[in-house]
Every structure is written in C-alpha cells, then in structure tokens.
C-alpha positions in Angstrom: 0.0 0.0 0.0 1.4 3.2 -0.8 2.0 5.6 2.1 0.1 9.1 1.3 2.4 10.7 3.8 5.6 9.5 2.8 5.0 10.4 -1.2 4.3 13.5 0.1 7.1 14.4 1.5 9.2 13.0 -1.3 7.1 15.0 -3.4 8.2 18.5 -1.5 11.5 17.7 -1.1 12.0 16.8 -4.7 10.7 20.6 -4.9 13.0 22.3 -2.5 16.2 23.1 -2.8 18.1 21.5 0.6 19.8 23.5 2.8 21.7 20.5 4.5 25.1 23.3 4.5 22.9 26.2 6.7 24.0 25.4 10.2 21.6 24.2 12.6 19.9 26.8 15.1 19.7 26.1 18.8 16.5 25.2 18.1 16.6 22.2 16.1 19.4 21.3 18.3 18.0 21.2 21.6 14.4 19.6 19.6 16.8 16.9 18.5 18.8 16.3 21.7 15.6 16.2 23.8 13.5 14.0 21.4 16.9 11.4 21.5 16.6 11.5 25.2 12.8 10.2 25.2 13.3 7.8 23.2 16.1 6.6 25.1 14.1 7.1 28.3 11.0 5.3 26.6 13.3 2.2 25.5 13.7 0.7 29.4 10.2 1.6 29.8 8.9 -0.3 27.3 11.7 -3.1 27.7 10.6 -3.1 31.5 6.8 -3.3 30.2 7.6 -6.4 27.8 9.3 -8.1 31.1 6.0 -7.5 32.9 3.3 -8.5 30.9 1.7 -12.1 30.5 -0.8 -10.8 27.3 0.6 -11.8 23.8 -1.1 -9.1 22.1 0.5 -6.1 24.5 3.5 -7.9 24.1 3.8 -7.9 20.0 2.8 -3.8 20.7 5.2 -2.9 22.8 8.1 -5.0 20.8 6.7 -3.2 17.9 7.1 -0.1 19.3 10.9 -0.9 20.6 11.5 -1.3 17.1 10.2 1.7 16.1 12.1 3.1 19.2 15.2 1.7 17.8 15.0 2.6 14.0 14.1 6.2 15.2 17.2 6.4 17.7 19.3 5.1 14.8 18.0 7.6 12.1 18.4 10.4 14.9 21.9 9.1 16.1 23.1 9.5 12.6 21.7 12.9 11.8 23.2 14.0 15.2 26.6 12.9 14.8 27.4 14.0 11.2 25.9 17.5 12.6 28.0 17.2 15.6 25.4 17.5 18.2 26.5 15.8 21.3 24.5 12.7 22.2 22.4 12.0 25.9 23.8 9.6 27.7 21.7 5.9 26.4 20.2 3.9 28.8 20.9 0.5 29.5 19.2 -2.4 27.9 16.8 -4.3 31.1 17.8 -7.4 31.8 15.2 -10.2 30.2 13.1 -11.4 33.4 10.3 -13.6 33.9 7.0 -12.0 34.6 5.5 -14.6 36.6 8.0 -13.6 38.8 7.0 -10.5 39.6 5.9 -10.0 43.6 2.3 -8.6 43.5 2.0 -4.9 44.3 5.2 -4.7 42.3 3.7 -6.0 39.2 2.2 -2.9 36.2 -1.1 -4.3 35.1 -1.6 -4.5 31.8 -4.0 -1.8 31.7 -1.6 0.5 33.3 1.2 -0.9 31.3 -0.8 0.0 27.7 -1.9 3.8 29.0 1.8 4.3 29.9 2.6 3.2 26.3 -0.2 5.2 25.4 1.1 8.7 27.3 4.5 8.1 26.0 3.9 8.0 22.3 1.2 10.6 22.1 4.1 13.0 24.4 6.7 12.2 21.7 4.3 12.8 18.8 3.6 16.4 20.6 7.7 16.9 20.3 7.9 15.8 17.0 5.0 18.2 15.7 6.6 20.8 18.2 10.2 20.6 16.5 9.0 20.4 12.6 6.7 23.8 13.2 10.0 25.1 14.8 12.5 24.2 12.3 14.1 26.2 9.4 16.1 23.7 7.6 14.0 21.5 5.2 15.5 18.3 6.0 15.2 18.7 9.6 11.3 19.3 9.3 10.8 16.5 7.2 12.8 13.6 9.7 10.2 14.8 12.6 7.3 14.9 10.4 8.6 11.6 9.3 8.9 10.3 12.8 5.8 12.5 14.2 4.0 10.6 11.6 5.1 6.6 12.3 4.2 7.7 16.1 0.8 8.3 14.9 0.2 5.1 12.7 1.5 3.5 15.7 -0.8 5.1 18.2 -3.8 4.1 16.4 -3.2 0.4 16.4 -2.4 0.9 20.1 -5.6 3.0 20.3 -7.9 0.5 18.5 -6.5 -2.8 21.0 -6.9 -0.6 24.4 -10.9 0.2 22.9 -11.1 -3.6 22.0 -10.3 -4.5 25.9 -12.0 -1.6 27.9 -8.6 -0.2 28.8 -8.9 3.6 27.3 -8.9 5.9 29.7 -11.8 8.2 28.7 -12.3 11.9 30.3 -16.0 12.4 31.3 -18.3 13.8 28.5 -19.2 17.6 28.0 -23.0 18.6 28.1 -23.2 22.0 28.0 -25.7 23.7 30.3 -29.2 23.5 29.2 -28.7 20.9 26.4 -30.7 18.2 26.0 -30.6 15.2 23.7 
C-alpha cells in the first residue's frame, strides 16, 4: 500500500532546494537532543513493560514499538553525529526477566502498562510536531514529520486494542448547560 504521507514528503523535497550546508539553530538542536533523550528514556520503559506483561497481544505492541524506538534512535543518532550535536547519555538495555516472577504490588497491570505506552507515544508525537513547526532547515522538518507521523500510525493500532479490551482511559463527557438530547 502506498504511504500518502511519505510520497508526500518525497514529493516537496524533490521541490525544495536542501539546505543540508545552513547550520543548525539552537532550536533544532535542543528539539533533536531532547527527542533522542525520550526515546532513550522510553526504550527501558517499554523493555521493563515487555518483562511484565503475560498478554501476547500487548507484548507484540510494545516489541513493535521498541522497534520503532530503535529505528528512530538510529535515524536520529546519525543525523546528530554528522551535525556534531552531542548525544544524551543511552540507557541500559533491562535485563530479560520472567513476569511470573514478579511479587504482587510490584507488578504494572496490563492496563496500566498499555496507558503508559499510550502517554508516551502521544508525548513524543507532541515533540515531534513541536520541533517540525520550529525548524528552518528542510531536511530537519521532514525527519520529525517523518517520525511524528510513524508515532501516529502507531498510536492508532495501540488505540484501537486498548478500545477492543476496555482499557482507554476516557475523560468524562461535555454537556453544555441547558442541552438536552
């Protein structure tokens, strides 16, 4: 299937003329620095998370989103170092652990587990939008939109299995004074 989002982004910067040789402004290098940091942050989260859970379907999620983790770390990492941005300091890998092992009142539920996944992507799709609206170089704009935008495909699978099991958090309806259905 072809991605919409990803042709059009080819599309523009087949249009624009790169400006890969303008230096990067503080900007763009504290958006790139920071968003590096989360993901490394969310990495022993969501390793931690893949130790604690029994289900098989929040399992396959969150090893789908380490991957994404991991291929976004990796695309950042390069950008970063041929820029000569210095990196934040990576977090260890969790050790593999057995989550039947797990002492009760220790022990994420799932539910808790899957809104934590939840919170964390939709808090790196905010920084991704955040550091595309502030960027000035072209190619800079187009990684986060890139990344913002496989957060977001992402998030709606995640979305659509929490719905499936009752675990969405849900804020209470609005109904404005003196409406009625």
């Amino acid at each position: 299937m072809v991605n919409i989002l990803e042709s059009t982004i080819d599309t523009i910067k087949s249009m624009i003329d790169q400006d890969e040789d303008q230096p990067l402004h503080v900007g763009e290098v504290m958006g790139c620095w920071m968003y590096l940091a989360g993901l490394e942050l969310a990495k022993s989260t969501v390793q931690s998370a893949i130790n604690t859970t029994t289900d098989h379907e929040l399992k396959e999620l969150l090893l789908e989103d380490l991957a994404l983790g991991t291929s976004q770390r990796k695309r950042l990492y390069e950008f970063m170092s041929k820029e000569g941005i210095s990196m934040p300091r990576a977090s260890e890998d969790m050790p593999k652990s057995d989550p039947h092992s797990i002492p009760p009142g220790t022990k994420l539920t799932d539910d808790v587990l899957a809104n934590e996944l939840s919170l964390k992507i939709y808090s790196l799709i905010i920084r991704a939008a955040g550091i595309a609206a502030e960027s000035i170089r072209v190619d800079v704009g187009i990684m986060f939109t890139q990344f913002q935008s496989e957060k977001l495909a992402f998030a709606t699978k995640l979305k659509h299995s929490m719905r499936k099991r009752g675990w969405i958090r849900i804020p209470p309806f609005y109904v404005p004074p003196g409406y009625s259905s």
